[in-house]
C-alpha positions in Angstrom: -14.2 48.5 55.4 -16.0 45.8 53.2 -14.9 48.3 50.0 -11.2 48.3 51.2 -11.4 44.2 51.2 -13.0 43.9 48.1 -10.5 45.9 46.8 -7.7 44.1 48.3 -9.2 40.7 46.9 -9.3 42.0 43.4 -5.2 43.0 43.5 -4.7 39.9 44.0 -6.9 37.9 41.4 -5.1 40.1 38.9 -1.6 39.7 40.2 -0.6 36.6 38.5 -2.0 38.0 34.9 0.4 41.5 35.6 2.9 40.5 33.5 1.1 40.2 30.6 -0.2 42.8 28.6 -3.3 41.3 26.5 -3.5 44.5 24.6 -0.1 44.5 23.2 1.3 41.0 22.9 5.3 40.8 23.2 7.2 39.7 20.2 8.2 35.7 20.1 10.9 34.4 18.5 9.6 32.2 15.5 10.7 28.4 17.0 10.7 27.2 12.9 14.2 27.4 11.9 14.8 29.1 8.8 15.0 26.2 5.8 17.2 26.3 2.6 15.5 23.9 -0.1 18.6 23.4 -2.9 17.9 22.7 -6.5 18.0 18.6 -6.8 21.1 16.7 -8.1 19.3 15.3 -11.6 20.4 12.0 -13.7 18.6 11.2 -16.5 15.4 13.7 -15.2 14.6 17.0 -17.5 15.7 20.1 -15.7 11.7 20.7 -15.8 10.5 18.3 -13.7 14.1 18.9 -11.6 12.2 22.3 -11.1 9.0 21.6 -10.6 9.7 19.1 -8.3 11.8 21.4 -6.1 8.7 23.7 -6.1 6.2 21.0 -5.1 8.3 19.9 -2.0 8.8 24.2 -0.9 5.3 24.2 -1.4 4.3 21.5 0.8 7.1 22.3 3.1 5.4 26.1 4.0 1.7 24.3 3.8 3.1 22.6 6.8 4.6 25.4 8.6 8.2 25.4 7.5 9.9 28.4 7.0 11.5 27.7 3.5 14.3 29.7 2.0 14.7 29.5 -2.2 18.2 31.3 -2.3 17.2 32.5 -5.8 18.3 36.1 -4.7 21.7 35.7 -4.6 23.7 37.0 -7.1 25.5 33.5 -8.0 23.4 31.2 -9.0 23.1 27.6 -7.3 24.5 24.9 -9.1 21.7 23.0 -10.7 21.3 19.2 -13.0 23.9 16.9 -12.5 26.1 19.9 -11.3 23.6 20.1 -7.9 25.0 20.0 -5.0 24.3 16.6 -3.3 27.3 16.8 -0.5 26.6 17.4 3.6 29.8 20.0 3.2 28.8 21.7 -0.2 25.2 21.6 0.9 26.5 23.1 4.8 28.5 26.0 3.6 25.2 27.2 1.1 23.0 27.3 3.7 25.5 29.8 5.5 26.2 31.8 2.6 21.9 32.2 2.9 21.2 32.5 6.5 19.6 29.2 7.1 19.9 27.0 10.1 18.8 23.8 8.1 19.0 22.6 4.7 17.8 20.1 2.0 19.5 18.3 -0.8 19.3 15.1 -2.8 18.5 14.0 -6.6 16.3 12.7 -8.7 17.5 9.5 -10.7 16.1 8.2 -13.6 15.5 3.7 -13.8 13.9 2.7 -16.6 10.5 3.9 -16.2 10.6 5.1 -12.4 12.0 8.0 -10.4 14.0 7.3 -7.5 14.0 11.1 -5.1 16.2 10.6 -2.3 17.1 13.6 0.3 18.7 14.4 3.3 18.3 17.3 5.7 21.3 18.3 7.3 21.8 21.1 10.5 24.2 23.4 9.6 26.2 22.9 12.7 26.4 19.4 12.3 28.5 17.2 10.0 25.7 14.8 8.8 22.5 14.8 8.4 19.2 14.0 10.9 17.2 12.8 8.0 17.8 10.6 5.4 14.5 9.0 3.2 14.6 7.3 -0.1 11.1 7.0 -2.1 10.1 5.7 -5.3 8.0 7.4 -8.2 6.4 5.4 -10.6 5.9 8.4 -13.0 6.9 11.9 -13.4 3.3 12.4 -12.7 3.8 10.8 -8.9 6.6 13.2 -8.1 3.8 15.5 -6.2 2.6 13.0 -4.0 6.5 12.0 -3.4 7.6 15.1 -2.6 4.6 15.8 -0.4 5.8 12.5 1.8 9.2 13.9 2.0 7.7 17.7 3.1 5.4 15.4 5.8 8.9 13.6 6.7 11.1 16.7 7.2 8.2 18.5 9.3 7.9 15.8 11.4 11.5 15.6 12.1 11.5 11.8 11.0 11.5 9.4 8.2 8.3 9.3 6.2 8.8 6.0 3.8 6.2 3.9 6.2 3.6 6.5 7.5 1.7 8.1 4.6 -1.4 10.7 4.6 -3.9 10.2 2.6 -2.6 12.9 0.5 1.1 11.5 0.1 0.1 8.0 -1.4 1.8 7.1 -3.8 0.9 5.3 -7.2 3.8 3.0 -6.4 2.3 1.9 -3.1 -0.9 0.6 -4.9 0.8 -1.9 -7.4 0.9 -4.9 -6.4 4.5 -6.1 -5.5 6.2 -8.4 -7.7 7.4 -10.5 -4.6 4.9 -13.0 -3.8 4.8 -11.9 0.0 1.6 -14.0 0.9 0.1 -17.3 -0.4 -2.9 -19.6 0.4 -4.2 -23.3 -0.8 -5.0 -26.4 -0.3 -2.2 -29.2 -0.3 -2.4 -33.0 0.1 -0.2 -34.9 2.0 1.0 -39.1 2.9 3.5 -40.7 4.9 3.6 -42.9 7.5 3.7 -42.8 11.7 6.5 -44.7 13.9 5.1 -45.3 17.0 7.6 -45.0 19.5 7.6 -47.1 22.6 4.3 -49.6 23.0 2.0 -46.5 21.5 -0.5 -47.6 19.4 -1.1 -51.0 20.7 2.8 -51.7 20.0 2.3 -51.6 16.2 5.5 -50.8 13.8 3.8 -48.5 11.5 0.5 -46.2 10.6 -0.4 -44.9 7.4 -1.2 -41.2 7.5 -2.9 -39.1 4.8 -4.4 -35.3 5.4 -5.6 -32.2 3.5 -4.0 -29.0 4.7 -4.9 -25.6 3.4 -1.4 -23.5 4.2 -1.2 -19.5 4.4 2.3 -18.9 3.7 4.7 -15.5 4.3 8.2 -14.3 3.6 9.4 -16.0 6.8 6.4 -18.0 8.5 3.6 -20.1 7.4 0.5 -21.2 9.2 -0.8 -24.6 8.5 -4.9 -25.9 9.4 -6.2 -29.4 8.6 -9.9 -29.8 9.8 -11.9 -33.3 9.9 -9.6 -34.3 6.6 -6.6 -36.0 8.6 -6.4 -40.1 9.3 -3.4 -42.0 10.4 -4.7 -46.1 10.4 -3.2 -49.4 10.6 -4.2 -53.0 12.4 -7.4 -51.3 14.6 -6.0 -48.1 15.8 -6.9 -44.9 14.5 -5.9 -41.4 14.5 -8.3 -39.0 13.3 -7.5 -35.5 13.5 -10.7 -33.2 13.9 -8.6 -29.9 13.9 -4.7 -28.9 13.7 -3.1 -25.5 14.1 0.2 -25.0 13.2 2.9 -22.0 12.7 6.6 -22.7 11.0 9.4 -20.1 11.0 10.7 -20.5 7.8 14.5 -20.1 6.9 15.0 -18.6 3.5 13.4 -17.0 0.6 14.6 -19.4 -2.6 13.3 -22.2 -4.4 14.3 -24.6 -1.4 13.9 -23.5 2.0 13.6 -25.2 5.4 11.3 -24.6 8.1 11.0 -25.2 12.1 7.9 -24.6 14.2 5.0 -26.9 16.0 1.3 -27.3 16.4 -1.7 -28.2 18.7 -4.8 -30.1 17.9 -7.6 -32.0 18.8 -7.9 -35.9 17.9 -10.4 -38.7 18.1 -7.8 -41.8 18.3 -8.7 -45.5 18.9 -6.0 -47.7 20.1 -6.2 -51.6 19.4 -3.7 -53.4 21.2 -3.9 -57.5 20.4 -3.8 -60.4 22.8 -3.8 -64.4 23.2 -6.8 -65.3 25.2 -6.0 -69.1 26.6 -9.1 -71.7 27.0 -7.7 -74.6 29.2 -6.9 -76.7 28.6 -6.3 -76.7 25.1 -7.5 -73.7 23.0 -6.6 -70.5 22.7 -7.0 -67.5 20.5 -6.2 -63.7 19.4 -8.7 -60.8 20.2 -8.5 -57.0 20.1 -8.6 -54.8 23.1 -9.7 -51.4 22.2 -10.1 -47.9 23.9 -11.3 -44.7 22.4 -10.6 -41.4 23.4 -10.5 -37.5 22.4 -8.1 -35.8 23.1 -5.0 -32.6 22.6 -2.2 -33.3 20.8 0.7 -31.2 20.2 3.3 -31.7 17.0 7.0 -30.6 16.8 7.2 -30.1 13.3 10.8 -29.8 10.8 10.6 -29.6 6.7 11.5 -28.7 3.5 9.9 -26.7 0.9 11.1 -27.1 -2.6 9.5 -24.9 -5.6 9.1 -22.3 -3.5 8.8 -19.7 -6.6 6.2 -21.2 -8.1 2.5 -21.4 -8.0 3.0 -24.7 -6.1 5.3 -26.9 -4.0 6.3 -30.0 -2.8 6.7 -30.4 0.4 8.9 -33.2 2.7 8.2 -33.0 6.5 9.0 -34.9 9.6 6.4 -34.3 13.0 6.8 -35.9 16.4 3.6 -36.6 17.2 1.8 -36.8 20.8 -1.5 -37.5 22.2 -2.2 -36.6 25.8 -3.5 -39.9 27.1 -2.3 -42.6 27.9 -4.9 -45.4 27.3 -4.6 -47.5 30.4 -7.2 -50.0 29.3 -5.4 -51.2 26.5 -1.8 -51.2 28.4 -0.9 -47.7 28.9 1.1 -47.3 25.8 -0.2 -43.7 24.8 -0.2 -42.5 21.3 2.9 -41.1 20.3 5.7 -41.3 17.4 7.8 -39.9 14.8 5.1 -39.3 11.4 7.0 -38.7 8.1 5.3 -37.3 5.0 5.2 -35.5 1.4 3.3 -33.8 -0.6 2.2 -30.6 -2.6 0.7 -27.4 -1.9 -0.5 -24.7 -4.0 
């Protein structure tokens, strides 16, 4: 009895494996569909490095798994040079004629001293194609690791131009670009503040000057001024012990304008004046004064000129406000429009 349950217990931990036969694995269609690579379309290239560059990207193409197709057996010849086909229908009906399900075309164009590939990978049962990449060799010598990013690409099933291995770097990648697409320094800057309301003790006008280092993009800049920022004028005082600002910036030429805002912290003394009366006769004018720290926040709007050079002058316009409100010395807070200029390298 216990050797007919045993037995019963074993049929059934090998029922779910009786479909397969370990021994003698069934056939599997190969999931990789079958790849024609055609010769490239060339302009101003040697038929050479047309060639060799058509071997590099086969080669890279089966090192990753593709199954790649010459169509060097036939007996017409594919076109080749600037004869190449380089068309979604041309490059369609040759992948037919060879039994592919996929195939790839492009060319090679000579500018100047650089290379530009570009190829496309088209489904034969489709009119255009799933991939399109464009890539730039600085040398006929960097064709390798170019046609190694477009094999990484076309595996993938995706555009490659932004996600390189570390064996599909190119040489053009490590130049540096001849855009200037970051730049830092130190800039001075002077103007004046326009309290509005009764800020500041109900003065018309502060002086301002400040140091500002600037890290500047294509399209934003980030400005810091720390300890190296006064506005001052008849007892008050605005000293700014550290702003933070970013800027969107609109346009990329020599003048360009620029929107954004900023926070900071500031140590501001506010004098406001009065006419202390002795009876019955005398009277006379002292200063009230209260000092606080405090945040402030800037709304900020300028202009940029000189923009392609190694420096540039700047003209800007901040509305400027301190939280508090300095009740001691009449409540008028410490707030206005600040106007200034200056360069920046």
């Amino acid at each position: 009895m216990i050797r007919q349950g045993f037995s019963v217990a074993l049929a059934l931990l090998a029922a779910p494996f009786a479909p397969f036969d370990f021994a003698a694995p069934s056939a599997q269609a190969d999931p990789t569909p079958r790849t024609l690579v055609l010769p490239l379309r060339s302009t101003g290239v040697s038929d050479p490095t047309t060639l060799v560059s058509r071997d590099l990207l086969m080669g890279s193409l089966q090192d990753l798994g593709v199954d790649v197709a010459r169509g060097d057996s036939t007996p017409a010849p594919l076109p080749m040079g600037p004869a190449a086909c380089d068309d979604p229908a041309c490059a369609a009906a040759l992948a037919r004629q060879h039994g592919a399900a996929r195939v790839v075309y492009g060319s090679l164009s000579k500018l100047g001293d650089k290379i530009i590939a570009r190829l496309s990978v088209l489904r034969v049962d489709e009119a255009a194609p799933y991939y399109r990449d464009q890539l730039t060799a600085t040398s006929e010598e960097d064709l390798d690791r170019v046609m190694r990013r477009f094999a990484e690409g076309i595996a993938a099933g995706r555009p490659n131009s932004d996600r390189a291995s570390i064996e599909s770097v190119t040489q053009a990648e490590t130049l540096t670009p001849a855009r200037r697409t970051t730049r830092s320094g130190l800039g001075f800057r002077g103007g004046f503040l326009f309290p509005s309301g009764n800020s500041f003790g109900g003065v018309d006008r502060l002086t301002n000057l400040s140091a500002v280092f600037k890290y500047e993009m294509r399209d934003f800049q980030i400005e810091s001024t720390t300890l190296l920022g006064f506005t001052w004028g008849k007892g008050n005082l605005d000293w700014t012990i550290l702003d933070l600002s970013a800027s969107r910036i609109f346009g990329s030429k020599d003048f360009s304008t620029y929107l954004g805002a900023g926070i900071g912290v500031h140590a501001v003394t506010v004098e406001q004046r009065r006419t202390v009366s002795i009876p019955p006769y005398s009277s006379f004018e002292t200063g009230f004064r209260q000092s606080e720290t405090a945040p402030a926040v800037d709304l900020i709007a300028g202009i940029m000129a000189l923009r392609t050079y190694d420096f540039e002058t700047i003209l800007e316009v901040r509305y400027h406000y301190v939280f508090e409100k300095f009740n001691q010395v009449g409540g008028g807070g410490a707030q206005g429009v600040m106007v200034t200029f200056g360069t920046s390298r």
